[in-house]
C-alpha positions in Angstrom: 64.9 -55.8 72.7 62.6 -53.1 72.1 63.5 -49.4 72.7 60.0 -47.9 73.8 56.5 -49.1 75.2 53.0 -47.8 73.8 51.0 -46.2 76.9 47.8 -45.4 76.8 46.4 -42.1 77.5 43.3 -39.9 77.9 42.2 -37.8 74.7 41.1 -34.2 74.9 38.5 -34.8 73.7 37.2 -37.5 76.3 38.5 -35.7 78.7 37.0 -32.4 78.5 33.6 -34.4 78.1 34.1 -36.0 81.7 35.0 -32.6 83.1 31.5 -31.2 81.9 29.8 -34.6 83.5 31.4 -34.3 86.6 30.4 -30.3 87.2 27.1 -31.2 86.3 27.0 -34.0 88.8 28.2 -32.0 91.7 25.7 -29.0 91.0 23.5 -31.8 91.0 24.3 -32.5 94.2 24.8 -29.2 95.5 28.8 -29.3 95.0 30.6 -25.9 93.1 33.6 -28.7 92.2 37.2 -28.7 90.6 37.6 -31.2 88.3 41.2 -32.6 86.6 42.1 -34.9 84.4 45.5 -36.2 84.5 47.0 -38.9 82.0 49.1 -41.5 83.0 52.1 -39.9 83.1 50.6 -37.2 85.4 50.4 -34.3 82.6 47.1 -32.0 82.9 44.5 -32.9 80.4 41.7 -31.2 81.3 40.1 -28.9 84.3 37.2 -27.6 85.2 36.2 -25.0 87.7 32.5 -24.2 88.6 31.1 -20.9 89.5 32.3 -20.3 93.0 34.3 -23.1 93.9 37.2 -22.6 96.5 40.5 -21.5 95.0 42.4 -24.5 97.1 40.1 -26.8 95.4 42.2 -26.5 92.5 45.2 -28.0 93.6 43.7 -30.5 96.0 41.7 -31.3 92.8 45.1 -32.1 90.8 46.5 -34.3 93.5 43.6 -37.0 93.7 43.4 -36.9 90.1 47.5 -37.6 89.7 47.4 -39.7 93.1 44.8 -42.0 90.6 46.5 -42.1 87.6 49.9 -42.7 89.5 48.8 -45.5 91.7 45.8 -46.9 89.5 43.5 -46.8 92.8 40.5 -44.3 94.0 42.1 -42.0 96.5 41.8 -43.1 100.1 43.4 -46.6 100.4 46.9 -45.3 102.2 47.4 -46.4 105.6 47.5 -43.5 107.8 51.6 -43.2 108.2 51.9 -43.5 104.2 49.2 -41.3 104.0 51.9 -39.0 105.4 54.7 -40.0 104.1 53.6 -40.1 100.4 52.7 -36.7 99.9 55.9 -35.2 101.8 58.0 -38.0 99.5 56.7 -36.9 96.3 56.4 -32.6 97.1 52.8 -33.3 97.7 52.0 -34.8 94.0 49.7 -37.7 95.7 47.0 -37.4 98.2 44.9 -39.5 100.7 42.0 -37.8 100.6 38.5 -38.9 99.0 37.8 -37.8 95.5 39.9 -39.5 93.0 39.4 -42.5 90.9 41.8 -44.4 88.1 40.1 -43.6 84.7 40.0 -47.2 82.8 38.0 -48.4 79.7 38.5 -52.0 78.0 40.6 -53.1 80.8 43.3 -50.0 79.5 44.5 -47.8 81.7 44.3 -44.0 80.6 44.5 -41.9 83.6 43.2 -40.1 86.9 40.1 -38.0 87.7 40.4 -36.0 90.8 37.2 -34.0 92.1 37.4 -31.5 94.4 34.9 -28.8 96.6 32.5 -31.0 98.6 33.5 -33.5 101.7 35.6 -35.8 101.0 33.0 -38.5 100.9 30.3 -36.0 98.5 33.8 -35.8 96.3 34.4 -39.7 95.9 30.8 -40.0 95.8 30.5 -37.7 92.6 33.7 -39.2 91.2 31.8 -42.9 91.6 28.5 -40.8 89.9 30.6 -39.7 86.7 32.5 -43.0 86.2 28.8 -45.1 86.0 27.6 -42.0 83.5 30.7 -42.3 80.9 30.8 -46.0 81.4 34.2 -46.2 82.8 35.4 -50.2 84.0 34.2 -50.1 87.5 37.5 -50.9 89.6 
């Protein structure tokens, strides 16, 4: 019996690269975003802040991205009562709201991207943007 497993995980490196992509494609877009990076076990990699973006986008940021990297699903598939229960179950750690999406290459799964400032549909519509540009696996 084995003692430990091997998980994959987001590098610095990659992260802080998607972080620059995704604040480039919300000013692109007319967006001042938060972006995070989480890694699979839901430990900050990374985070962004534009020039004037809203202080609360910070945290709402962190939750989509941890929401993705927990689950392994874009933020917004909870039915409405989960979507209620989830986030008063885990001390608000996971969110429903638009804006997060699993981070996967080669099939591995490496983390959560969370993207915060917009609507909730620009948000999910930049975090779609930045997974095409760093040639994520589309989910």
């Amino acid at each position: 019996m084995s003692k430990y497993i091997e998980t994959p995980a987001i590098t610095f490196e990659a992260a802080h690269d998607i972080v620059k992509v995704a604040i480039d494609e919300a000013a692109k877009q007319g967006v001042k975003a938060v972006v995070t990076i989480i890694d699979p076990s839901l430990l900050l990699v990374a985070m962004g802040k534009a020039d004037g973006a809203t202080p609360h986008s910070v945290e709402t940021s962190r939750r989509k991205a941890s929401t993705a990297a927990s689950t392994r699903r874009a933020t917004g598939w909870m039915k409405p009562d989960f979507a209620i229960e989830a986030p008063i179950a885990t001390n608000t750690i996971l969110t429903n709201i638009l804006g997060g999406v699993p981070l996967k290459f080669d099939g591995k799964h490496i983390g959560g991207l969370g993207v915060a400032g917009g609507t909730p549909a620009q948000d999910a519509e930049i975090a779609a943007a930045v997974l095409a540009a760093i040639g994520a696996d589309a989910e």
